[in-house]
C-alpha positions in Angstrom: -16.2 75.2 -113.6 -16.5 77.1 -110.2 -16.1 74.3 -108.0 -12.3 74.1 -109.7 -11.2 76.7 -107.6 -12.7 75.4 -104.3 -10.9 71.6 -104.5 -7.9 73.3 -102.7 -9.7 73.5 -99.5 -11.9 70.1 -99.9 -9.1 67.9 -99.7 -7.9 70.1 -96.7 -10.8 69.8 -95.5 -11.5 66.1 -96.4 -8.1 64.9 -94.9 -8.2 66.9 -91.6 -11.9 65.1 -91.3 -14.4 68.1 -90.7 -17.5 67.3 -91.8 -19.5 68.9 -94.5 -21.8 70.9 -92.5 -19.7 72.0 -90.1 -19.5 75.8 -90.1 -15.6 75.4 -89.4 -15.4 73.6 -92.7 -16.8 76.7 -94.4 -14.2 79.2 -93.0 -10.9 76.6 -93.1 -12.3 76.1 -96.6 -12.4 79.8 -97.7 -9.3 80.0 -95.8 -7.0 77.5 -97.5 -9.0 78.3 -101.2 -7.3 82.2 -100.4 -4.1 81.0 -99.6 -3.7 78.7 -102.7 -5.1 81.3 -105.2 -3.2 84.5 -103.9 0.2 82.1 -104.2 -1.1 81.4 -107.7 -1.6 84.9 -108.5 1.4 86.5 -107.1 3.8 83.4 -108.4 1.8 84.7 -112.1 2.3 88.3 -111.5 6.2 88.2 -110.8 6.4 85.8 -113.5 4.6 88.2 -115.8 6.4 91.4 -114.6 10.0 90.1 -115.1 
């Protein structure tokens, strides 16, 4: 179930060609996986709130 909110930054990862153990896949990884799921979560919260 937890590896449904990292696929975001695997394909990012997997198209721009960085290798799994690459420590720059970890951070453009945790970078592009906060970017998706904020949007998500602010796009949810204004929808909630009006």
């Amino acid at each position: 179930m937890l590896s449904i909110f990292l696929i975001p930054g695997d394909l990012v990862c997997n198209w721009a060609g960085i290798p799994a153990s690459s420590d720059h896949r970890m951070i453009l990884r945790s970078f592009i996986n906060t970017m998706v799921w904020s949007g998500v979560a602010i796009a949810a919260a204004l929808w909630i709130s009006l």
